[in-house]
N, C-alpha and C positions, 0 to 999 in steps of 0.2 A: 369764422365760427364754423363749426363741424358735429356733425350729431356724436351724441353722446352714446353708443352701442354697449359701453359697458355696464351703465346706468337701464337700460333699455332690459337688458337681460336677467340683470339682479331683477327690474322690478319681477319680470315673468318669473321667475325662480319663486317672488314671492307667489305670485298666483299659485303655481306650483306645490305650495310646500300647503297651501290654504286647501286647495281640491285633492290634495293626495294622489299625485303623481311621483315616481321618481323622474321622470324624463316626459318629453314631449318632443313627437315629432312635427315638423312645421312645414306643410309643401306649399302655401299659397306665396305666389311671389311678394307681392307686394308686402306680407306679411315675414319674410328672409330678406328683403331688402332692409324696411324694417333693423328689424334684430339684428344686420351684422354687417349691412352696405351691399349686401351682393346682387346688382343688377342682370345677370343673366337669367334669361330665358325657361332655363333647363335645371333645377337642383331641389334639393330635402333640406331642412336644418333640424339637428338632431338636439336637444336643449336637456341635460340635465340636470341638476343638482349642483354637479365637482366639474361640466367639462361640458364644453359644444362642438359639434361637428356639422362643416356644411359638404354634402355630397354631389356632387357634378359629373361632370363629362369630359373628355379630354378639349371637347371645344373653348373651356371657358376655364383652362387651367392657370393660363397667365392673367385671365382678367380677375381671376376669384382671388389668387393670389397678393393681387395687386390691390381689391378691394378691400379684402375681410381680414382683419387683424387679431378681432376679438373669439375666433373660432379655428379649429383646426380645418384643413382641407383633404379631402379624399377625393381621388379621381376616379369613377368605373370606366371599366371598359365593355361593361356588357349591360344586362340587365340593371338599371339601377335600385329598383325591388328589391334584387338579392346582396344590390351592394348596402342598401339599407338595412337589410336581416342582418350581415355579419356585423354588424357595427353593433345592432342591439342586442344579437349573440353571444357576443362577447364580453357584454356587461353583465352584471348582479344585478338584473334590474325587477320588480316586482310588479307595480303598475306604469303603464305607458301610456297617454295622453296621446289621442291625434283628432287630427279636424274632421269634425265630419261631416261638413260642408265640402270640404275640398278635396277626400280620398274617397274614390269612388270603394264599390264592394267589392269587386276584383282584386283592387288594389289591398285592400283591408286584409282580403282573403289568404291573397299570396304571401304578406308581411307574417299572416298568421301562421304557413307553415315551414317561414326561414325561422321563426323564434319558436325557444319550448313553450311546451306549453302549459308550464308552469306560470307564466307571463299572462296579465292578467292588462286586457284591454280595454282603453276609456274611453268613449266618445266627449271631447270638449267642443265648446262653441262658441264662439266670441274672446277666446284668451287675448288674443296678441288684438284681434282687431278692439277690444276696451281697452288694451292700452295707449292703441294707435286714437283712439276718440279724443285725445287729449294733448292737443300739440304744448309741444317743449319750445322755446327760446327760437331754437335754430329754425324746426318749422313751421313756426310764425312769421320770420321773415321769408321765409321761401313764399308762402303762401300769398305774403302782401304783394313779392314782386311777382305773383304768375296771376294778383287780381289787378294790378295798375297795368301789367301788359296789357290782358282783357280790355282793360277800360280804353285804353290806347289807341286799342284797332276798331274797340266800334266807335268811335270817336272820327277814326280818318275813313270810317266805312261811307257812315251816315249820310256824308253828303253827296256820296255817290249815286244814293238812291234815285232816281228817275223812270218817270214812264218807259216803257219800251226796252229795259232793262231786264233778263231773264232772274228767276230766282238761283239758281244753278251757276251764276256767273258771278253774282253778289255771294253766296259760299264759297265760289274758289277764291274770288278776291280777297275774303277774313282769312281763309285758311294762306291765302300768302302771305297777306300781312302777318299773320301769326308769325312763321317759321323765320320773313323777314328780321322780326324784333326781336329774336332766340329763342323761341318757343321750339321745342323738339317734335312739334304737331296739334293738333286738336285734341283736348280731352274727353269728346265725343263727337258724335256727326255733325259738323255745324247745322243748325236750322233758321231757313229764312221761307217762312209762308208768309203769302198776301193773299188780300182780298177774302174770300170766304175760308179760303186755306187755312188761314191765320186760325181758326176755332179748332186746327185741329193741333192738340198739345204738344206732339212730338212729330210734325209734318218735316219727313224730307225733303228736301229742296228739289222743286222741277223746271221745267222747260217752262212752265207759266213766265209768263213774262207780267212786270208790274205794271200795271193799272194808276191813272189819274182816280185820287178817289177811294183809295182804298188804306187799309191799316195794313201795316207790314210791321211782323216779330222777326226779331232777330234774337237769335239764343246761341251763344257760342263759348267758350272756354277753351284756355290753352294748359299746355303741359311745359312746366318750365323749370328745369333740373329738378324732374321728377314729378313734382306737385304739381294741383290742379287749378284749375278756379272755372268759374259759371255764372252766368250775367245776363240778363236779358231785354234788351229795349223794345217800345214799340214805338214808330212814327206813323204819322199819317201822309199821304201822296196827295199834297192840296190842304185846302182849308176843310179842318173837322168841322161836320155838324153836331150841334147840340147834342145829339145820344151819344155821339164818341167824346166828348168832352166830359159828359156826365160817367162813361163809359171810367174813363183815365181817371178820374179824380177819384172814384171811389176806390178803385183798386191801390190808385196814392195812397189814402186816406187806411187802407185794410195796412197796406204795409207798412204805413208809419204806427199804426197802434200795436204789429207786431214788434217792431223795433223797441216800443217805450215798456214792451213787457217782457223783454229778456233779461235775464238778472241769473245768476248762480241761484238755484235751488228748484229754478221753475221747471216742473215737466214738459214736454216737447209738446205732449196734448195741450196743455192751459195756451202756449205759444199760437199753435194752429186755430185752436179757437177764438184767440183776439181780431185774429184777420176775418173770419169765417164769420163773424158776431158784425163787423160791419158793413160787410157784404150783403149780409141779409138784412141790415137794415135798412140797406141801399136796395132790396130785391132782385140782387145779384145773385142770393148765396149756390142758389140751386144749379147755375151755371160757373161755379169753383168747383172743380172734378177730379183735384188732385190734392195729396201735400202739400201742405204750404213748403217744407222744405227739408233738407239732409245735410250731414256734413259732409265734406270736401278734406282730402287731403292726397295721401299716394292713390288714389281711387278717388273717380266722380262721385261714387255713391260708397257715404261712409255711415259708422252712425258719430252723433246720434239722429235720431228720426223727428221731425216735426208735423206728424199726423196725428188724426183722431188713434187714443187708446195709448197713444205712446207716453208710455211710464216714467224711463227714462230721465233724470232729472240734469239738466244744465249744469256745464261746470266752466270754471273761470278755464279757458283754453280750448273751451270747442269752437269750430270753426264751422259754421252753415251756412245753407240757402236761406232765403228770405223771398218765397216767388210767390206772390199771389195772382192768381189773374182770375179771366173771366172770356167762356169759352160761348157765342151764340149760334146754333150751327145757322150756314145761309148767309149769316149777315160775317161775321168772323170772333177774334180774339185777342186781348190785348193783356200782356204779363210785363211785372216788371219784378226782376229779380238781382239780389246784391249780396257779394260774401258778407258774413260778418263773424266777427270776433267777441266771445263772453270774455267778458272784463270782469273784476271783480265788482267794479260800479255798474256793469252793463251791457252792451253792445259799441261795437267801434266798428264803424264802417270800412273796408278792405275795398270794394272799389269803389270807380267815383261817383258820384249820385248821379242819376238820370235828369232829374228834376221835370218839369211839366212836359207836355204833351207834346213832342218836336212835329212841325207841319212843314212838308218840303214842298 
């Protein structure tokens, strides 16, 4: 199976023809990977109506060529700004589309005096990435194999956990295992905090070493021919007491009611609020400090979004987080996070369930 890039491009053209562009320039990589297979580093993709062109560098001439089929290739040798002017110079083009998330004002500035300026410029925002919210066939299976990897390593991680153990050794250990299994890397920092650590949500791994007695998060995700995935366990070092048992279940208990309420049609708010409704009936809620969750695909953070306010409604092929937790400063914090898959019936789990409260 192989993405379909020419499918990909038609749909953009549609967006295209909808907002009133003739063309649209594209610099976010993951969004030209995307659109035409080109994984380098360095390049523009220029998207019109009748033709596409991807612009690079002499570094990445055999590899552009080798990837991008559905796009012409231009190489500069110099400024790539002015190798982007000539291209759009060149055309009959009347309004032009570009990201304005990802072209800085410099950038916008200089494009504006390689082109006439009869040429009439759009700021767009979310084109390719709302089409990228919606995985196809192929990156669905990418995504199931880079969340069974996940599930994988912290599988063979888990039992490693022991007293006396640094946290800093326990992330190098995941991020081996990662690359071990064919992971091309981490798709962010691994995190492993214990003890009071653990409350803090996006704690770096340190020199702490792990504690008898204490909750340990482990939050990690690998990159695996391209795509992402995000998961996250908690154990305990010893026998839980009562509040960390009460502590596990409710946060259980939050993510399984987000699960039974994901369906096509539902806003990503109503999603975040099913978790957040049992939290607080659990008098949790006020120590939930984040999104319940985001999608995942070329990018850890994709949409759609699973926070308060988010509009956005659920479609059969979006791919999210599902993390709720529960954050006590002093004492710590315990998440538990899993890909999932909009079905037309629902939700399908991508990785494997944590299931109750592991005590090493």
């Amino acid at each position: 199976m192989a993405p379909n890039f020419q499918n990909r491009i038609r749909c953009l053209r549609g967006w295209m023809e909808h907002a009133g562009v003739d063309a649209i320039l594209v610099g976010h990589a993951p969004n030209i990977l995307y659109l035409c297979g080109f994984s380098g580093s360095s390049g523009a993709l220029v998207v019109s109506r009748d033709w596409a062109v991807l612009i690079t560098d002499g570094r990445y001439d055999l590899q552009a060529r080798a990837e991008v089929k559905t796009a012409r290739i231009r190489i500069h040798k110099a400024d790539p700004l002015d190798a982007i002017g000539e291209v759009l110079q060149g055309c009959r083009l009347r309004t032009i589309g570009f990201e304005a998330h990802h072209l800085t004002v410099a950038g916008r500035r200089a494009l504006g005096r390689c082109v006439r300026n009869s040429v009439r410029w759009k700021e767009t925002t979310g084109a390719v990435e709302g089409l990228r919210a919606v995985k196809d066939s192929f990156e669905i299976a990418e995504l199931r194999a880079s969340a069974k990897l996940a599930s994988g390593v912290v599988e063979q991680v888990v039992p490693l956990l022991r007293p006396g153990i640094r946290e800093l050794d326990v992330a190098a250990e995941i991020d081996f295992r990662m690359r071990n299994l064919g992971a091309s890397g981490p798709s962010f920092e691994t995190i492993v905090a214990s003890g009071p650590r653990s409350a803090l949500p996006h704690a770096s791994p340190s020199r702490k070493r792990i504690r008898k007695n204490e909750l340990v998060v482990l939050d990690l995700g690998a990159i695996l021919r391209r795509y992402c995935s995000d998961l996250t366990r908690t154990v305990y070092v010893g026998k839980a007491p009562a509040r960390v048992r009460k502590m596990y279940n409710a946060v259980q208990e939050a993510q399984a009611a987000a699960f039974a309420s994901i369906r096509p049609g539902i806003p990503g708010a109503d999603v975040n609020q099913a978790a957040r409704h049992v939290l607080d009936l659990h008098g949790l809620g006020r120590f939930f400090v984040h999104s319940l969750g985001h999608g995942v695909g070329l990018e850890i953070h994709e949409e759609p979004r699973l926070q308060p306010g988010a509009k956005t409604r659920l479609q059969a092929g979006h791919v999210v987080t599902v993390e709720p937790g529960v954050y006590i400063p002093g004492f710590g914090g315990i998440r538990i996070e899993d890909d999932v898959l909009v079905t037309p019936r629902g939700a399908e789990l991508l990785t494997r369930p944590g299931g109750d409260l592991l005590e090493l």
